[in-house]
C-alpha positions as CSV (number, residue, x, y, z in Angstrom):
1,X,-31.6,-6.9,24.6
2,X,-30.0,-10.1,23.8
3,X,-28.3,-10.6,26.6
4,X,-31.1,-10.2,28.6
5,X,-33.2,-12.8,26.6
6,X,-30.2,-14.9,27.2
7,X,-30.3,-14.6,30.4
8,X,-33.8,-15.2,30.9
9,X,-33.6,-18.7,29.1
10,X,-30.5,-19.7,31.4
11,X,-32.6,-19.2,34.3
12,X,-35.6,-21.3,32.8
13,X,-32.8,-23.7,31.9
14,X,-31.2,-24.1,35.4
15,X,-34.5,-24.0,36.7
16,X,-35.0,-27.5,35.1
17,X,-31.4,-28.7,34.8
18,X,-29.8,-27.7,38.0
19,X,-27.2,-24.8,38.3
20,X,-24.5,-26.5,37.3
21,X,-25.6,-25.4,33.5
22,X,-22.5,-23.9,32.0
23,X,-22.5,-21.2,29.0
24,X,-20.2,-19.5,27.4
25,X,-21.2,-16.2,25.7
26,X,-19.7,-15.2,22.2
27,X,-17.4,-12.4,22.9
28,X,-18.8,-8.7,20.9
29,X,-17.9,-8.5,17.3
30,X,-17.1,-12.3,16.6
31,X,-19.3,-14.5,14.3
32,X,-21.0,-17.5,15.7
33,X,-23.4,-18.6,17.9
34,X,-25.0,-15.9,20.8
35,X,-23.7,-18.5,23.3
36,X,-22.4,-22.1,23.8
37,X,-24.3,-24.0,26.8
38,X,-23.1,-27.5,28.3
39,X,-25.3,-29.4,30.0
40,X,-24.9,-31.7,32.9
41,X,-25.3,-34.9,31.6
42,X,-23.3,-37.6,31.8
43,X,-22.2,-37.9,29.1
44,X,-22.1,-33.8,28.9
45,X,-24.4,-32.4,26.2
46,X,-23.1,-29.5,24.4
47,X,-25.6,-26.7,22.5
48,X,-24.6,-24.2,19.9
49,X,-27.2,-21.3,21.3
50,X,-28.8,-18.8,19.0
51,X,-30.9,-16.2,20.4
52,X,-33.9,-14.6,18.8
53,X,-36.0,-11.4,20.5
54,X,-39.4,-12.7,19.0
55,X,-40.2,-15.5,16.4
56,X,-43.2,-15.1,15.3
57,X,-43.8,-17.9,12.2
58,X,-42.4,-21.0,11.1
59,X,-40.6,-19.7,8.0
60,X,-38.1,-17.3,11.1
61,X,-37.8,-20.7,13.1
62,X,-36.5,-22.5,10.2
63,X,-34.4,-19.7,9.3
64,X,-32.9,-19.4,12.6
65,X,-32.3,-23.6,12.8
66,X,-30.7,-22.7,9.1
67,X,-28.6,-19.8,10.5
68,X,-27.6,-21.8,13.2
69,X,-26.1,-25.3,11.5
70,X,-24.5,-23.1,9.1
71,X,-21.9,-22.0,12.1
72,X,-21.6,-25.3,13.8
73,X,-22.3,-27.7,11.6
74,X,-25.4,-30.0,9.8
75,X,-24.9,-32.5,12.8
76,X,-24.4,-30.6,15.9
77,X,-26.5,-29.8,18.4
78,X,-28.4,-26.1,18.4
79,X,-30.7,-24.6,21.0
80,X,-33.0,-21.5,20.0
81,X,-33.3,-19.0,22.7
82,X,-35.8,-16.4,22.9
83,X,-38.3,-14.1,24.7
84,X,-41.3,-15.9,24.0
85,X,-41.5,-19.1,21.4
86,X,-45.5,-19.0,20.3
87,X,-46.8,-22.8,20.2
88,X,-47.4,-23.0,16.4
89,X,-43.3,-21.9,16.5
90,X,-42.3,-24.7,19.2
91,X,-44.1,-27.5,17.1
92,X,-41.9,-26.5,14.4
93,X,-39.2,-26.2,16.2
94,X,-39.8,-30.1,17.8
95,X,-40.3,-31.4,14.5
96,X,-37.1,-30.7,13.3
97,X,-35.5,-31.8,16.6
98,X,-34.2,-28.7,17.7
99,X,-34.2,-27.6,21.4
100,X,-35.1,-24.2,22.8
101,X,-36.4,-21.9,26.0
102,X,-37.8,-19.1,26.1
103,X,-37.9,-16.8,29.2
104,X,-41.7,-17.5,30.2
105,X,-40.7,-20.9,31.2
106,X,-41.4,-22.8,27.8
107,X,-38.6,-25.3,26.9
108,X,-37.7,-28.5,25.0
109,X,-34.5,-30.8,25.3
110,X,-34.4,-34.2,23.5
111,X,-31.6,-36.2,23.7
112,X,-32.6,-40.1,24.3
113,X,-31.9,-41.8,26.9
114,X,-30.1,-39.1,28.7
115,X,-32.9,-36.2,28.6
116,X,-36.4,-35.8,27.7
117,X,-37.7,-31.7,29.0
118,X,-41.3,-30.6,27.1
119,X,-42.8,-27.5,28.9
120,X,-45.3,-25.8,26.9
121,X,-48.0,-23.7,27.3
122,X,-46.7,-20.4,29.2
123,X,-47.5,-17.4,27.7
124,X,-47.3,-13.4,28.1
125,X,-49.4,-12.2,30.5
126,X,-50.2,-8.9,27.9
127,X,-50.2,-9.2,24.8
128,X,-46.3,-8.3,23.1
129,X,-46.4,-5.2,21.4
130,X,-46.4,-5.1,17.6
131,X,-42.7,-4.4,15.7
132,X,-43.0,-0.8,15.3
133,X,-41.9,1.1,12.0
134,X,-41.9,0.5,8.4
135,X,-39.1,-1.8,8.2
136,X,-41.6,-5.1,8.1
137,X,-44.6,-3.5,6.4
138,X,-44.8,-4.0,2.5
139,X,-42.3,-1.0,1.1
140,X,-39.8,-1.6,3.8
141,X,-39.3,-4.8,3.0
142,X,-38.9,-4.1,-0.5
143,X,-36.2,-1.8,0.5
144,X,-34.7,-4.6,2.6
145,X,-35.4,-7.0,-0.2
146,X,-33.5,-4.0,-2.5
147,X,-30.4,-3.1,-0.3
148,X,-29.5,-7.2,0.2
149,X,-30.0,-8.5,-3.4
150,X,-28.2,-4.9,-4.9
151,X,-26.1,-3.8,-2.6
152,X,-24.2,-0.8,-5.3
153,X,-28.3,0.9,-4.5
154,X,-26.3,1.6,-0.7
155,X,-24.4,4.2,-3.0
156,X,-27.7,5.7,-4.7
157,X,-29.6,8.8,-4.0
158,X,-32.5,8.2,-2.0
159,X,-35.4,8.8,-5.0
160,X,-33.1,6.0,-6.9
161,X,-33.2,3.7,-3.9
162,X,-37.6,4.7,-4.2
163,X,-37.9,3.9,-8.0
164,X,-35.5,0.6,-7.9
165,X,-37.9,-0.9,-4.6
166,X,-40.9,0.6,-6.5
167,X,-41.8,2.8,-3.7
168,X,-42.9,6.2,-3.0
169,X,-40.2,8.7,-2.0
170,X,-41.8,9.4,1.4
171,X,-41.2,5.7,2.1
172,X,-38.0,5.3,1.4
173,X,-37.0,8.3,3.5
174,X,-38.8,6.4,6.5
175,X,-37.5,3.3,5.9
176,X,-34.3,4.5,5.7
177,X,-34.0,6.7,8.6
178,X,-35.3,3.2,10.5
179,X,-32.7,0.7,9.5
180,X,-30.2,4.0,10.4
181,X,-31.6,4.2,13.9
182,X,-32.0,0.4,14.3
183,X,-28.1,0.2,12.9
184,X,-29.5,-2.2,10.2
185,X,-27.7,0.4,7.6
186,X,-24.2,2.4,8.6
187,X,-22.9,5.4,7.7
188,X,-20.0,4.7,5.2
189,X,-17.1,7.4,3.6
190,X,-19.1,11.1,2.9
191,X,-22.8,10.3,2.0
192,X,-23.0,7.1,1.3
193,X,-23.8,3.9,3.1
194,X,-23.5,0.5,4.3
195,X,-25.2,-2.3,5.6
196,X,-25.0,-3.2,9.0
197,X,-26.1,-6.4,10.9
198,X,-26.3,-8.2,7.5
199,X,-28.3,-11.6,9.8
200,X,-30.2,-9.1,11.4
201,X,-31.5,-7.7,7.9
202,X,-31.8,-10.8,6.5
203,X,-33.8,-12.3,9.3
204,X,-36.0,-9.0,9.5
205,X,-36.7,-10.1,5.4
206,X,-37.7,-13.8,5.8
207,X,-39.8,-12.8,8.3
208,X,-41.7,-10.2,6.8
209,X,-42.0,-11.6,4.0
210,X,-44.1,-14.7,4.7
211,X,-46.5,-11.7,6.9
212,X,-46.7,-9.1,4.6
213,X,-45.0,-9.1,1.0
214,X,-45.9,-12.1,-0.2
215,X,-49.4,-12.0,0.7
216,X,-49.6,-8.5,-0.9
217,X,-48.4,-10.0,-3.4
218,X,-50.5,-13.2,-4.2
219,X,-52.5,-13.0,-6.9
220,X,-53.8,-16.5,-7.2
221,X,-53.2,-20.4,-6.9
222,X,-54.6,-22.3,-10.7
223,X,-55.0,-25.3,-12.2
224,X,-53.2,-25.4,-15.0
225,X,-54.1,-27.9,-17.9
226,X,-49.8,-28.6,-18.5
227,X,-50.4,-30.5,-15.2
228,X,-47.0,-31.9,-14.1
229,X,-44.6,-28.8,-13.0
230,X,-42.0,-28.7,-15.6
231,X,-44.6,-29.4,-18.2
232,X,-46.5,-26.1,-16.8
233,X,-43.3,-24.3,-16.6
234,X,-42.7,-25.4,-20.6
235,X,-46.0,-24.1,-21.4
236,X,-45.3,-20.7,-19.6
237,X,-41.9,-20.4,-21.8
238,X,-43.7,-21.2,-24.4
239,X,-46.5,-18.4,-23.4
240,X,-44.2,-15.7,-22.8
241,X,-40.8,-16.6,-24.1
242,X,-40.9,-14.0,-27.1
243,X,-43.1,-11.4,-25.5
244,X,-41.5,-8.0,-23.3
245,X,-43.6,-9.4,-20.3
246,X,-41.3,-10.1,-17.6
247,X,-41.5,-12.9,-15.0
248,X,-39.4,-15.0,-12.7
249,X,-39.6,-18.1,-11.2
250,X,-39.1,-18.9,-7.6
251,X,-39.8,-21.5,-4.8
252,X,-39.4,-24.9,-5.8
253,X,-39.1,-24.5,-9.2
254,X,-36.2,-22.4,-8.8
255,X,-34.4,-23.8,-6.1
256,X,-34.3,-27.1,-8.7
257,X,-32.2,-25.2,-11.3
258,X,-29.8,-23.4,-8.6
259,X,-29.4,-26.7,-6.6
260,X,-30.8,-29.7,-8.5
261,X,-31.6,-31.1,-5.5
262,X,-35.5,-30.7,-5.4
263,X,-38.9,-32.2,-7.5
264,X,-41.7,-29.7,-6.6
265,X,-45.1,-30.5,-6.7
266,X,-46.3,-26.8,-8.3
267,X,-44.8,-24.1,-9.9
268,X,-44.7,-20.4,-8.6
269,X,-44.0,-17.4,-10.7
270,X,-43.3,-13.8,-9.9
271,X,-44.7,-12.1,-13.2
272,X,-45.9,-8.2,-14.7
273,X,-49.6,-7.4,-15.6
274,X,-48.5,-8.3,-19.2
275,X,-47.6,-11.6,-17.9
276,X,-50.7,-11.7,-15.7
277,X,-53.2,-11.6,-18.5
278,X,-51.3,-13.8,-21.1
279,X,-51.3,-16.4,-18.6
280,X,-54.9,-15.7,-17.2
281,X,-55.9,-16.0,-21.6
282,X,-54.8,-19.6,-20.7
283,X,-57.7,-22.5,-19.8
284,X,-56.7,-22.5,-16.8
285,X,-59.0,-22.4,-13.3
286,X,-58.4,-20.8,-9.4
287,X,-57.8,-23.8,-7.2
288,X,-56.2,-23.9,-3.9
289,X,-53.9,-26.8,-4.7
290,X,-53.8,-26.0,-8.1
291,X,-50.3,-26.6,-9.9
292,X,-49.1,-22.8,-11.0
293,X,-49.1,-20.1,-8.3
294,X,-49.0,-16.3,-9.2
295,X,-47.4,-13.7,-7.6
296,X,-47.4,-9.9,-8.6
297,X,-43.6,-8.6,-9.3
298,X,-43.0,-6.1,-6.4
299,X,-40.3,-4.5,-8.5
300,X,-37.7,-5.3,-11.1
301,X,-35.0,-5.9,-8.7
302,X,-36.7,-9.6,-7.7
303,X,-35.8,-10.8,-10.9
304,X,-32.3,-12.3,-10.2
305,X,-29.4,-12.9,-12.0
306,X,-28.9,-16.3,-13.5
307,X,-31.3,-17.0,-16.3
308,X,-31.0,-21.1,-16.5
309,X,-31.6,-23.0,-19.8
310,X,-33.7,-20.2,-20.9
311,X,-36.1,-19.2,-17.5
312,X,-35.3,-16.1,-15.3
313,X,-35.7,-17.1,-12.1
314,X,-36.3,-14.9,-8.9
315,X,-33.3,-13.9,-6.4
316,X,-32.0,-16.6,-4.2
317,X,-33.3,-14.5,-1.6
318,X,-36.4,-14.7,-2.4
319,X,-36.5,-18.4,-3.5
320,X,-35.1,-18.9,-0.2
321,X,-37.5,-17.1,2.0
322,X,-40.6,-19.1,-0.8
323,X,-38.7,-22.5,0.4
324,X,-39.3,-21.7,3.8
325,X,-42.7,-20.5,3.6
326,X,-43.2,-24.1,2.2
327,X,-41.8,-25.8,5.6
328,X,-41.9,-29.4,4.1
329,X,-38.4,-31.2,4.8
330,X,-37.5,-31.2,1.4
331,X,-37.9,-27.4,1.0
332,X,-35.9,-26.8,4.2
333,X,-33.1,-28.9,3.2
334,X,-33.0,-27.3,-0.3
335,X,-33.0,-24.0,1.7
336,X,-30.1,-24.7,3.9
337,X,-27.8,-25.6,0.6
338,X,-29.4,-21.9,-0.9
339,X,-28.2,-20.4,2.6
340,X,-24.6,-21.9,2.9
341,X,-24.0,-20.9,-0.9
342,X,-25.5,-17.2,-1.0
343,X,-26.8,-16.1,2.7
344,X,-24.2,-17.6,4.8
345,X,-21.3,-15.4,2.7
346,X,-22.9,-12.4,3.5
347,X,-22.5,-11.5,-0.8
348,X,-24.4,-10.4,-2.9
349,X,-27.9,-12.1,-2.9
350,X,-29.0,-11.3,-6.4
């Protein structure tokens, strides 16, 4: 499949550029980018190419741009490649100054004075079927969620792997038979297992998430009376420091204590119902810009490991995939130092 879709964005490409397009495709089994193109500029313009079957919301465009820099560098030049790149997806895309094509003819090179290519508009003829399977509904992706951020469940029995993700035992054994057949998860020594296309997996995660687990997952966005964020985050400490209720934060709030690098504007928590109604027993009021977002705690596991100056915080997995559902330049930036330490390594995301 990729090498068709790569295919089918060189021809849009020469189409506009002339044939004298070159790429180079990564050879099978080495890391990097899908395929290098150079094109015929004077001076030559050279693209790091990463190729994508679908992308379907912002949060899998940044991720891609993310995945990309981290092989070729923060400066270098990256092209995203795909079958079809949806509008809302290309604006993204533009904003951050990335190029791409897609093989419906859609395409976008930037590179003052030497090249200015916008083509936008061209789009399936039939609708593009849905992602089949329970890999990127709501318990698959807490498997996926489960399996990156814990990877010794690989080596549990498959009613563990159920109770760790929090989901029925039917589901797991669906789930798992589909990142088997889709080769997300390998067969490893006797019975056990191991992951597979670790990008692939992750990619499936940030994607899903944004569509389906976090929205299943959203219980409300308040105005909280501590009003600046770390004074709301004191007050929560404060709320439900010496209680058994457990709660995490992520997003912003997060990525500040694992990178220092960012001053959110609002706080987000992943917390229990014994959280839920302590907080709720606070004067606080619904508000869709409110300062404290809550999200319902999908399972244990998305409590991560560090616990800094007193405050659990969620995985960097899912702080990453929260700071790309944000898109605002400061979230990606603080996303791409989150990647490069955890996701790029292909460790433990925990």
């Amino acid at each position: 499949m990729t090498n068709s879709i790569i295919a089918g964005c060189l021809e849009t490409i020469r189409h506009l550029l002339g044939k004298q397009v070159m790429a180079h495709w990564k050879p099978a089994g080495q890391r990097g980018p899908a395929v290098k193109l150079v094109l015929p500029t004077q001076p030559r313009i050279e693209l790091a190419g990463e190729c994508k079957t679908n992308i379907a919301t912002r949060a899998q465009a940044l991720h891609a741009v993310l995945q990309a820099r981290a092989h070729v560098g923060k400066n270098a030049g990256i092209v995203i490649l795909a079958r079809w790149i949806p509008e809302a997806v290309a604006q993204e895309l533009r904003q951050a100054g990335v190029d791409f094509a897609d093989t419906l003819g859609n395409a976008y090179f930037r590179h003052p004075p030497h090249l200015h290519i916008d083509i936008r508009g061209k789009r399936p003829e039939a609708r593009l079927a849905a992602e089949p399977g329970r890999i990127v509904e709501v318990g698959g992706l807490k498997i996926c969620h489960l399996l990156l951020t814990r990877p010794q469940a690989l080596k549990a029995p498959l009613r563990g792997i159920a109770e760790q993700a929090n989901v029925a035992l039917a589901t797991a054994h669906k789930v798992m038979r589909e990142l088997m057949l889709a080769r997300l998860l390998l067969p490893g020594p006797g019975r056990e297992r191991r992951l597979g296309d670790f990008r692939e997996l992750v990619e499936t995660f940030v994607r899903g998430y944004g569509l389906k687990l976090r929205p299943a997952c959203l219980i409300g966005r308040y105005r909280h009376r501590g009003g600046q964020p770390q004074l709301v985050l004191d007050a929560v400490r404060k709320t439900l420091g010496d209680t058994p209720a457990r709660w995490a934060v992520t997003g912003g709030m997060a990525a500040k204590r694992l990178t220092g690098h960012l001053e959110p504007d609002h706080v987000t928590l992943f917390v229990d119902e014994q959280a839920e109604r302590k907080l709720k027993a606070e004067p606080m009021l619904p508000d869709q810009t409110g300062n404290l977002t809550l999200l319902r705690l999908f399972a244990e596991t998305a409590i991560g490991q560090p616990v800094v100056r007193g405050v659990p915080l969620a995985t960097p997995l899912l702080v990453y995939a929260d700071l790309l559902n944000e898109g605002g330049p400061r979230e990606v930036e603080t996303a791409q130092m989150i990647h490069d330490k955890w996701i790029k390594p292909e460790g433990n995301l925990g």
